[in-house]
C-alpha positions as CSV (number, residue, x, y, z in Angstrom):
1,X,-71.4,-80.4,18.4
2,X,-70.1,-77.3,17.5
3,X,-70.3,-75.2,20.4
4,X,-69.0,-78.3,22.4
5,X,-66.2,-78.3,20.1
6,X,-65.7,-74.7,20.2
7,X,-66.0,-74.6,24.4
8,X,-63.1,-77.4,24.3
9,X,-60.9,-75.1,21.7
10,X,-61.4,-72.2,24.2
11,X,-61.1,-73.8,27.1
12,X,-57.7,-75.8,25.7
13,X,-56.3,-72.1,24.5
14,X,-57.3,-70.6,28.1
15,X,-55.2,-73.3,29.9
16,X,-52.6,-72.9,27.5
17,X,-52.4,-69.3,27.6
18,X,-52.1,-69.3,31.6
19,X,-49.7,-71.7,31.6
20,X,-47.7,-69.5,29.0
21,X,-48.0,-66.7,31.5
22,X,-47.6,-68.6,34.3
23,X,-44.4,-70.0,33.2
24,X,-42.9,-67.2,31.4
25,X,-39.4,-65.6,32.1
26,X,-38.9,-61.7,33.0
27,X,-37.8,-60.4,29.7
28,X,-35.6,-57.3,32.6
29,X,-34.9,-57.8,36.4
30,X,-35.5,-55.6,39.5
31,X,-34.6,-52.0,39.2
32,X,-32.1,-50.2,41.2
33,X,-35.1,-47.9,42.3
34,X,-37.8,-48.1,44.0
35,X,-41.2,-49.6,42.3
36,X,-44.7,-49.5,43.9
37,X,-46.8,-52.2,43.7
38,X,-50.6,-52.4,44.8
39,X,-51.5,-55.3,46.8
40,X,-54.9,-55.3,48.4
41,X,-54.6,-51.3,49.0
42,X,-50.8,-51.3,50.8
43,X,-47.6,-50.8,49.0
44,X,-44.6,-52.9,49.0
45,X,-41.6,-51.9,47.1
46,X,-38.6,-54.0,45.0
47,X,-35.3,-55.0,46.2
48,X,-33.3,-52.3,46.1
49,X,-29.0,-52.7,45.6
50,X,-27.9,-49.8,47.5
51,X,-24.8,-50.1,50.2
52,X,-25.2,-51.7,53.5
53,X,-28.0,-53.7,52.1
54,X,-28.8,-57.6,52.1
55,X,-27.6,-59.3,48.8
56,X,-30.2,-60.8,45.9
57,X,-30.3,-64.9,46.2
58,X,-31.2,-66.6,43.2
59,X,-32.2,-69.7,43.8
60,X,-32.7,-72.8,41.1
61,X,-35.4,-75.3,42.7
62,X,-35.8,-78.5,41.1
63,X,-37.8,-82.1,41.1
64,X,-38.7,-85.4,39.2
65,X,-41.6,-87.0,39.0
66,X,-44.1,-86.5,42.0
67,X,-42.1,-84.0,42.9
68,X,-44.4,-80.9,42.6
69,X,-45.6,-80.6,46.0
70,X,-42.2,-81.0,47.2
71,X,-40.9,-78.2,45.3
72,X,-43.4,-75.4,46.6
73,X,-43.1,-76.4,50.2
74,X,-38.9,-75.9,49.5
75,X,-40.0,-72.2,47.9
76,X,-42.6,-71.3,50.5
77,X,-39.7,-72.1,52.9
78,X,-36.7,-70.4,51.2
79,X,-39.2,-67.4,50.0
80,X,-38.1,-63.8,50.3
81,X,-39.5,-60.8,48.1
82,X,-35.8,-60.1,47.1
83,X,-34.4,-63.2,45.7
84,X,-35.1,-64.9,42.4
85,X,-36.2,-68.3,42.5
86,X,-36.6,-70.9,39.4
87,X,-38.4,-73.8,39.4
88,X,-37.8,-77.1,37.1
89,X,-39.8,-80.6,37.2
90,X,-37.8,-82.5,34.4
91,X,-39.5,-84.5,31.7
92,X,-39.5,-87.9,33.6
93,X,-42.6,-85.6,35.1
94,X,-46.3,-85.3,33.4
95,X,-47.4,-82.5,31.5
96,X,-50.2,-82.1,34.1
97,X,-47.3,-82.0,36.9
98,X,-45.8,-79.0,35.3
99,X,-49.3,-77.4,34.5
100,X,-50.1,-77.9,38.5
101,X,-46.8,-76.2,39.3
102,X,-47.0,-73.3,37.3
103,X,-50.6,-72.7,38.0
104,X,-49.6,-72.8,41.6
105,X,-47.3,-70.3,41.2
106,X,-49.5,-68.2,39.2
107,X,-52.6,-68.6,41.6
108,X,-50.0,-67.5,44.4
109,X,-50.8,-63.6,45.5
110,X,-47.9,-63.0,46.8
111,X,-45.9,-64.6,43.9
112,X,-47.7,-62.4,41.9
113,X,-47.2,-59.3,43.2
114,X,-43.5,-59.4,43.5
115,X,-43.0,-61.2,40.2
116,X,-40.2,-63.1,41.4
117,X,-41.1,-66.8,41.0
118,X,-40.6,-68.4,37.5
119,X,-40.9,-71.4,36.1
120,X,-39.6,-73.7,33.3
121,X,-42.3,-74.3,31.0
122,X,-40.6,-76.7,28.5
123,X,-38.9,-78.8,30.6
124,X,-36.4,-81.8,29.4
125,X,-34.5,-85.2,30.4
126,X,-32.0,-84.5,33.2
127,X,-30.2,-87.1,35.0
128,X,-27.8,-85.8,37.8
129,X,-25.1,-88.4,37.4
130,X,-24.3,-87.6,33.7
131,X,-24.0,-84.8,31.7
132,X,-27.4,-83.5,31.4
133,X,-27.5,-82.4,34.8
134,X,-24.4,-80.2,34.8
135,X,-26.4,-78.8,31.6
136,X,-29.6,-78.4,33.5
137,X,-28.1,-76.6,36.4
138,X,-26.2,-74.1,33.5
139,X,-29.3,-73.6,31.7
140,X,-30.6,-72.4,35.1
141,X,-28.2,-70.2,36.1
142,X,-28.5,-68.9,32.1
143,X,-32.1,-68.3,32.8
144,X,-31.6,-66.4,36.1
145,X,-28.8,-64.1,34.6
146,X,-31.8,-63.4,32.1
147,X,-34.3,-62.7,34.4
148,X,-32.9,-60.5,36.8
149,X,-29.8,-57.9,36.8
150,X,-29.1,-57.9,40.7
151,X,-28.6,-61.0,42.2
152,X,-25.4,-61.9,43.4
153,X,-25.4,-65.6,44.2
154,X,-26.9,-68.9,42.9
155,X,-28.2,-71.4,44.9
156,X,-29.0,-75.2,43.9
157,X,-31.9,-76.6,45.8
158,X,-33.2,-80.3,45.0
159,X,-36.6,-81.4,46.1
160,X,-35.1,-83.4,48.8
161,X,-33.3,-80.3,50.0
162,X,-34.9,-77.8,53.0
163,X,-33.4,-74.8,54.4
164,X,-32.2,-75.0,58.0
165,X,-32.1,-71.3,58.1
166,X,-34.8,-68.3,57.8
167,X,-34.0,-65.8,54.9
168,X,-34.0,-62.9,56.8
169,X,-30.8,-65.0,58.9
170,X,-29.2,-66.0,55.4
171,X,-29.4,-62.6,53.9
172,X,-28.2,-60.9,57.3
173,X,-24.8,-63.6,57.0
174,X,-24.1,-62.9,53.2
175,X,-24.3,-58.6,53.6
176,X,-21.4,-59.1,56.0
177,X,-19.3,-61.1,53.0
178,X,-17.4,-60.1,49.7
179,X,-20.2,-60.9,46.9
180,X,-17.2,-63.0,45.0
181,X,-16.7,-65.7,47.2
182,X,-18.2,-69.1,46.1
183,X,-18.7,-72.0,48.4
184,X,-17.7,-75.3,46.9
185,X,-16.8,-78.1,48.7
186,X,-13.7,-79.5,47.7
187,X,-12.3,-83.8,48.1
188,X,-9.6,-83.9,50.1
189,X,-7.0,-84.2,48.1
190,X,-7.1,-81.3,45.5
191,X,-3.8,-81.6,44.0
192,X,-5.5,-84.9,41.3
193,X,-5.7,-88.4,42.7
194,X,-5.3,-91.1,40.9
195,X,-9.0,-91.9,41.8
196,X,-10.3,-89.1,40.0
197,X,-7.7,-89.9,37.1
198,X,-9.4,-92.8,36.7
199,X,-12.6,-91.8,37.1
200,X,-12.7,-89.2,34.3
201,X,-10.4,-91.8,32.3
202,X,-13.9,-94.1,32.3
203,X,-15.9,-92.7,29.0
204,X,-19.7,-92.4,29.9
205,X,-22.5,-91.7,27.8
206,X,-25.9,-90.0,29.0
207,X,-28.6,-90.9,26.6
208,X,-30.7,-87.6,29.1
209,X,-28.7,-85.1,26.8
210,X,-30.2,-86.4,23.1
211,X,-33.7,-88.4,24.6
212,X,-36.9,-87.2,25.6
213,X,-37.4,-88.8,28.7
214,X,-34.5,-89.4,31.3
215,X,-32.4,-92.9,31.1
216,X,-29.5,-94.3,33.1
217,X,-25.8,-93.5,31.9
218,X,-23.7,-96.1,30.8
219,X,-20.6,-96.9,30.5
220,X,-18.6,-97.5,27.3
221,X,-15.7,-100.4,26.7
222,X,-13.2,-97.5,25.8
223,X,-11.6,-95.6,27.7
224,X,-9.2,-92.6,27.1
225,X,-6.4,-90.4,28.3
226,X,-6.3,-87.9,31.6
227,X,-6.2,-84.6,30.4
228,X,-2.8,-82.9,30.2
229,X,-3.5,-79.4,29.7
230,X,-5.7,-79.1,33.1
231,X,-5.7,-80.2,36.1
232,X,-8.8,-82.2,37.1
233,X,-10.3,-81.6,41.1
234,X,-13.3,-83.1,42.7
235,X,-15.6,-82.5,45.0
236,X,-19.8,-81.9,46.4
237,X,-22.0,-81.4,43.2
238,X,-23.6,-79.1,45.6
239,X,-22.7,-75.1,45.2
240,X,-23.2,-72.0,45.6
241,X,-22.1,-69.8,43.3
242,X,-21.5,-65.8,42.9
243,X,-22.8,-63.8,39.6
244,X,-19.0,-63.5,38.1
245,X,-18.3,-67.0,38.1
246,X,-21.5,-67.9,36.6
247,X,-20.4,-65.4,34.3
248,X,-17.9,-66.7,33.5
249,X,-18.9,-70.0,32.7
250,X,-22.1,-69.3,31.2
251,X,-21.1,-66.5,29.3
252,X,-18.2,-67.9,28.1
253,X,-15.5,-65.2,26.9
254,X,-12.4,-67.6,28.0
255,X,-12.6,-71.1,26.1
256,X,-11.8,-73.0,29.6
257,X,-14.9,-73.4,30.8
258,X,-16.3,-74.4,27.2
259,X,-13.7,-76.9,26.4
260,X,-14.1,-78.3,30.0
261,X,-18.1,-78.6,29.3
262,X,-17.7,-80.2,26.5
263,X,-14.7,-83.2,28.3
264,X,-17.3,-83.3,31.1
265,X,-20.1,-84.1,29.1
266,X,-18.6,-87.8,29.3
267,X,-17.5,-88.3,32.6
268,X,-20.0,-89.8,35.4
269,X,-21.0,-87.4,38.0
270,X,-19.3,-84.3,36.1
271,X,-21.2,-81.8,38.8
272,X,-18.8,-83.7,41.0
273,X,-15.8,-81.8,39.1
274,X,-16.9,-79.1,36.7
275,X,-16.8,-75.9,39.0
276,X,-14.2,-77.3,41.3
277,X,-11.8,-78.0,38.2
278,X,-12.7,-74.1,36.7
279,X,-11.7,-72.5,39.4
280,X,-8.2,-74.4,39.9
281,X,-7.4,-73.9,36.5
282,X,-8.3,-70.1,36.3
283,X,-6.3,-68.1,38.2
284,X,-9.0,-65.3,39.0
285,X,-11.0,-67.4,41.0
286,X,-8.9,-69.4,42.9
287,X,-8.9,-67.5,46.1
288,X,-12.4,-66.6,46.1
289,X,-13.7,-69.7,47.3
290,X,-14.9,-70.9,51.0
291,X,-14.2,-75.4,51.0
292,X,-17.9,-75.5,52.4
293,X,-21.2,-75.8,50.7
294,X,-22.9,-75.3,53.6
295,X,-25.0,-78.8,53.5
296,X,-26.0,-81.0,55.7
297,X,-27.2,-84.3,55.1
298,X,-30.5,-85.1,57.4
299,X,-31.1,-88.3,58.8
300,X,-33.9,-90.1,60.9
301,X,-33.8,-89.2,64.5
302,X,-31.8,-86.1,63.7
303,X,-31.1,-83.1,66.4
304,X,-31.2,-79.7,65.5
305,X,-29.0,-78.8,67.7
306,X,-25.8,-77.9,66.7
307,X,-25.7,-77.4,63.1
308,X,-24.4,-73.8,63.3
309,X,-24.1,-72.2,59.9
310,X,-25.2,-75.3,58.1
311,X,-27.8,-73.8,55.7
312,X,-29.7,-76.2,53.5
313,X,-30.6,-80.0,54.6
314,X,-30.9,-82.9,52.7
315,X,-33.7,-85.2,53.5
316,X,-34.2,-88.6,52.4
317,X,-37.8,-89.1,51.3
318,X,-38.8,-91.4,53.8
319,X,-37.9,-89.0,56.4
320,X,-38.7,-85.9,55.3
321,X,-42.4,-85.3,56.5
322,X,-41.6,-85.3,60.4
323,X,-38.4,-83.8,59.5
324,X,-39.2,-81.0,57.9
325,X,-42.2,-80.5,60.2
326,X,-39.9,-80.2,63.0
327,X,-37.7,-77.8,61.5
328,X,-41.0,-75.3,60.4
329,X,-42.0,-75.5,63.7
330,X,-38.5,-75.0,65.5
331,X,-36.2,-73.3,63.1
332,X,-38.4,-71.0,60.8
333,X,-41.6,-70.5,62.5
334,X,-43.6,-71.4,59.1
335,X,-46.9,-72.3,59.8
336,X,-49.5,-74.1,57.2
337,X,-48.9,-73.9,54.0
338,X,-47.5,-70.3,54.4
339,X,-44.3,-68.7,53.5
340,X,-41.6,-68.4,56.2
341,X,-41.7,-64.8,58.2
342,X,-39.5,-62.1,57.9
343,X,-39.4,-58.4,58.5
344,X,-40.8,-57.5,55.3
345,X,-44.0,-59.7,56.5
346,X,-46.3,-57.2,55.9
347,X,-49.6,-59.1,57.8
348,X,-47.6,-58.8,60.9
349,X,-48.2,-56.2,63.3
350,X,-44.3,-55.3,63.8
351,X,-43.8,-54.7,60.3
352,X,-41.7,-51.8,59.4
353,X,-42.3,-48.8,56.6
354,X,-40.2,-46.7,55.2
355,X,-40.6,-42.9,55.1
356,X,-42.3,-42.7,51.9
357,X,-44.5,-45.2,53.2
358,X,-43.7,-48.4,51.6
359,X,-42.9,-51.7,52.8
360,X,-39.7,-52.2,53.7
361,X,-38.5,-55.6,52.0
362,X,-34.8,-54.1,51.5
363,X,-33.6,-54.8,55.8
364,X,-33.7,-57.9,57.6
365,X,-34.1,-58.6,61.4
366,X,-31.5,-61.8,61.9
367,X,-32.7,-64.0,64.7
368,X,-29.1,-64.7,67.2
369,X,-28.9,-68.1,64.7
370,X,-28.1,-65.5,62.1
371,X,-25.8,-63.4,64.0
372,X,-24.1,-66.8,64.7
373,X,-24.1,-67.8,61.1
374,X,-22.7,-64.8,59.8
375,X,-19.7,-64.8,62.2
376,X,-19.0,-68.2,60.9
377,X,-19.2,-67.3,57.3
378,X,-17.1,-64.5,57.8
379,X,-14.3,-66.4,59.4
380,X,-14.3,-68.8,56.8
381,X,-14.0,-66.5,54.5
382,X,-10.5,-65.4,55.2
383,X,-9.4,-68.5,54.6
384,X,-10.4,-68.9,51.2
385,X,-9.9,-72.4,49.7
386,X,-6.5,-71.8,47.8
387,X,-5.5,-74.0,45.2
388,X,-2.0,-74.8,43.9
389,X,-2.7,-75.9,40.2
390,X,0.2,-76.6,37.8
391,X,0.3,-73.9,34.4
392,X,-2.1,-73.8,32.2
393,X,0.0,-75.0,29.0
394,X,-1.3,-73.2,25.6
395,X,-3.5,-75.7,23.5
């Protein structure tokens, strides 16, 4: 009985100890130099920063319940030895959902050897229409500032979300842009309906933010005044951020964003108005942003013709299977249960070294849906979303 009970103890602290490792956060991120890593007897190298080259994407990759698979297929798609990518099943998932995921991450090779994949290992209650989903995707983008020094934009990717673009075409379309624009979709009328008066009038409480397991907002008989000081502006809950705005909010050296976290945290929908309502109220950002978030929302029967510089679908569950299939097989050549190719591929026969004799993860070769894509972006970009807010008035 003792040695059973002594195998289970081991056994127990041998899953628990890989799941520690496989879910634990970079404590430093990728150096500016060049590091060698061993990989079956070839060298590959670390993204690099220097000018001329493709930008760092961190991207923030999160599920449900039941949603496990689904998140690794979205990060074999969107994989790339240069970004960042973390991954979050909330608590409405199972403890054994979250062990799966991080032990697939961990049993991954070439996760492993370029140390770029991470995942939450404690996860909690997040539901996206109240508050505890604007603090989910903060705690993310907390995380990712952690974990790595060099990226330069963060990326929100749900389980129902697939990219309509190969990395190598994404990172080829964001070196040609200024690394502070941020693409936030904005409603159409910017300057504060009286629909989103109301809207944040309505007093909502999420029961996510102090309860273990996710549960429906709801809504309470009170409601309360507009704000005065700010000016309130809706829009996508979907973004794309750059590092200095997530700075900004995250790190928290003007009270704005703060103060607005803490209005939003009883509003429905607050990812609907959080970033959009920062960057009208603070001058700094409002002409760094592109009125785009570069989405597109999938239905059955869909072409893929035509979507120009849309980069990430949405798919609704019942469609995605064939959906996505098509768009591996048309759009970014992944095959099986692989990882989408690029020019740092090194198991292709084209791959490229450097001099020194490592493999070259820091160029990409865009396909002419890349080209395309960054002409686009880079129109858009000069004309920046600007915003007319009224002054700020001193609290």
């Amino acid at each position: 009985m003792m040695k059973l009970e002594s195998f289970k103890f081991l056994a127990s602290f041998a899953t628990l100890l890989l799941l520690v490792v496989g879910a634990s956060y970079l404590q430093h991120g990728y150096p500016t130099t060049k590091t060698k890593l061993d990989w079956d007897g070839k060298r590959v190298t670390v993204a690099s920063k220097r000018a001329g080259e493709p930008p760092v994407l961190a991207y923030w990759i999160h599920g449900s319940s039941g949603d496990g698979e689904r998140i690794m297929r979205v990060l074999k798609a969107s994989y790339h030895p240069r970004n960042q990518y973390l991954l979050l099943l909330d608590a409405s998932s199972s403890s054994d959902e979250r062990r799966n995921l991080a032990l697939s991450v961990q049993s991954n090779p070439l996760f492993a050897v370029f140390n770029n994949v991470n995942v939450v290992g404690r996860s909690y209650a997040v539901n996206q229409m109240g508050g505890s989903g604007l603090a989910a995707l903060l705690h993310a983008s907390a995380l990712l500032l952690k974990i790595s020094t060099t990226w330069d934009w963060f990326i929100t990717l749900g389980a129902s979300d697939y990219p309509l673009m190969t990395q190598d075409d994404i990172l080829h379309a964001f070196t040609l842009l200024p690394r502070d624009l941020n693409f936030i979709h904005f409603a159409n009328n910017t300057s504060g309906s009286n629909e989103n008066t109301e809207r944040v009038k309505q007093v909502v409480v999420d029961p996510s933010i102090y309860n273990r397991k996710d549960s429906p907002i709801f809504y309470a008989r009170e409601t309360r005044d507009a704000p005065n000081t700010f000016k309130i502006v809706a829009g996508s809950p979907w973004v794309i951020l750059s590092r200095s705005l997530v700075e900004f909010v995250v790190k928290g050296w003007d009270n704005f964003p703060r103060k607005l976290l803490m209005y939003m945290s009883n509003v429905a929908s607050p990812l609907e108005f959080y970033f959009q309502t920062v960057i009208c109220n603070s001058p700094s950002f409002q002409n760094t942003t592109v009125d785009n978030d570069l989405r597109y929302f999938m239905s059955k029967n869909e072409s893929l013709e035509g979507l120009n510089y849309k980069m990430v679908g949405n798919f609704k569950k019942e469609d995605d299977h064939v959906l996505m299939q098509e768009v591996d097989k048309k759009i970014l050549k992944r095959s099986g249960n692989g990882v989408v190719p690029g020019k740092w591929c090194f198991w292709r026969n084209d791959s490229r070294v450097d001099d020194d004799g490592n493999w070259d993860i820091n160029s990409v070769e865009a396909t002419p849906r890349g080209v395309k894509m960054g002409a686009t972006l880079s129109r858009l970009a000069t004309q920046t979303h600007i915003i007319t807010c009224p002054t700020i008035l001193n609290n």
